[in-house]
N, C-alpha and C positions, 0 to 999 in steps of 0.2 A: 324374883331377885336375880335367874339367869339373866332375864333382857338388861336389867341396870347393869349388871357387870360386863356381859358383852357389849350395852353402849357406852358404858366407859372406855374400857379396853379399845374397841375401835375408833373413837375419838383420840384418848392418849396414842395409839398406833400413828393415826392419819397428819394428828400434829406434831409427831415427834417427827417420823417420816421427813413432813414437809420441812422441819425446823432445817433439818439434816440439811437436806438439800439445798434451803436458802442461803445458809450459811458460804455454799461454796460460790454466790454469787460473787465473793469477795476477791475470788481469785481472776475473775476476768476485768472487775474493778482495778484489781492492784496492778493488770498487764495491760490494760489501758493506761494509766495515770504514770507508770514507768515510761511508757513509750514515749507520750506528751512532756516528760520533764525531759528525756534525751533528745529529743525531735528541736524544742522550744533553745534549753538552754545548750544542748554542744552544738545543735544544726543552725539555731536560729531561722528555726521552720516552727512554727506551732500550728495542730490542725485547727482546721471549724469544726471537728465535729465531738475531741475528745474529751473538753470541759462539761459538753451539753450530755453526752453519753454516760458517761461518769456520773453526772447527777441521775439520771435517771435509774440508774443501777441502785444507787446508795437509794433514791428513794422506797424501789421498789425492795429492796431489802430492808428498811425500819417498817414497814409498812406489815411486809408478808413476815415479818418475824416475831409479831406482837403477841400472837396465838401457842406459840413456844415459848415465849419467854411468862404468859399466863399457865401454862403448862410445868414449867421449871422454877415457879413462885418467885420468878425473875422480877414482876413488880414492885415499888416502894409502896410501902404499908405503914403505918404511923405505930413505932414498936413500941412508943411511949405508954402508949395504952394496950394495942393489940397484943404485944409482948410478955403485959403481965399475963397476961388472962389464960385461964387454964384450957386443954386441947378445944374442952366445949362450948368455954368463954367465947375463943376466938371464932368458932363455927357458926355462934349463932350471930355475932358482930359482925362477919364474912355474908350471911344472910341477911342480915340488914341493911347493908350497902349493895348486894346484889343488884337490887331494882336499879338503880342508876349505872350500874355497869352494863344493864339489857335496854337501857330508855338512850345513853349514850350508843350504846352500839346499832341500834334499831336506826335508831334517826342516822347515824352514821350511814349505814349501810342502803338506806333508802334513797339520802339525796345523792349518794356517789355515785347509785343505780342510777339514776337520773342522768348526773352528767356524765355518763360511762357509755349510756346507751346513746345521748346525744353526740358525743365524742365523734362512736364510731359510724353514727348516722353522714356526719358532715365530712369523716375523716380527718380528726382535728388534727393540725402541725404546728409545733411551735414558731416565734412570731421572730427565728434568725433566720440570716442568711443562709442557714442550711437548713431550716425546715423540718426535721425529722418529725416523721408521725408519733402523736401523742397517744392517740386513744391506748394503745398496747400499758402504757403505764395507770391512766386514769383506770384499767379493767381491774388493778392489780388492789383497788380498796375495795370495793364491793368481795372480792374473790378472799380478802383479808379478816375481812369482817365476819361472814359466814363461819370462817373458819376460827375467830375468836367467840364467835356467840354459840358457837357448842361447846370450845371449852369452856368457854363459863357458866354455861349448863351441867358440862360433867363439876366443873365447882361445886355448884349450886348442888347437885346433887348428893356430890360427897359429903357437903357443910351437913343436910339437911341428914344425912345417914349417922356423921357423928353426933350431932345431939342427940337421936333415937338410943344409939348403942352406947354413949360417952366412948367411944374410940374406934380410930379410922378401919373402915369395914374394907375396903377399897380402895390402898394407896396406889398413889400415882408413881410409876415404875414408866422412865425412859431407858432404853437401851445404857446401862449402866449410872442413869442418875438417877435416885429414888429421892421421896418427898422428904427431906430429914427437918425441915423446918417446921412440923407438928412435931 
């Protein structure tokens, strides 16, 4: 029972950690897209490179954020049913859809490998006038996914501990948000 809780524990750490930090991608996104709206509309300069950058940013942050926001039961869940259902209802319903959240994530995470490793084989650029190298963001699903297929193991785990005991043996604790949604 030590190893389940310190691999909880180290998962909830690693993706809350990492949540943290995605999150502040936001603040280089936001000092781009100011600069491009002063540049564009009072200079009537707009760059080549801040729209393309910009996405890149926003992608790489829905991407790498998906694993926190599985961690903070940030995803949509159908409360119609799931809602009624008592803590162990929901646990073992959460176990029955598992499978398709590890068949999804697997396959996800295999073909990205694919064109991730291709990317940086060829050194992919995108196809403007400015070019900027691709691969750096293509790395960033694979590196997403790992990190969403543990927590959904630590899930998976926790579901499969509350049906055992009918109540959560091991709630999920982020740096001041705990799981209140059990």
């Amino acid at each position: 029972m030590k190893a389940i809780e310190k691999f909880l524990r180290v998962t909830d750490w690693i993706n809350g950690k990492f949540g943290w930090f995605v999150a502040f991608i936001m603040v280089p996104l936001t000092m781009i897209m100011i600069y491009e709206i002063v540049m564009r509309y009072f200079f009537n300069m707009p760059s080549i490179w801040a729209y393309e950058t910009s996405l890149f940013i926003y992608g790489g942050y829905i991407v790498l954020g998906g694993a926190y926001t599985h961690l903070a039961n940030g995803h949509v869940n159908v409360d119609v049913i799931w809602g009624r259902l008592s803590l162990r209802g929901r646990a073992i319903l959460d176990i029955c859809t598992a499978g398709f959240v590890f068949l999804y994530l697997c396959v996800l995470f295999w073909m990205s490998l694919e064109v991730t490793i291709k990317a940086w084989q060829i050194k992919e650029t995108t196809m403007t006038y400015w070019a900027p190298a691709y691969y750096p963001l293509r790395s960033t699903v694979p590196i997403a996914c790992l990190l969403f297929i543990l927590q959904a193991l630590a899930k998976l785990v926790r579901d499969i501990l509350t049906v055992i005991h009918g109540k959560e043996v091991f709630p999920t604790e982020i740096s001041g948000l705990s799981n209140a949604k059990n």
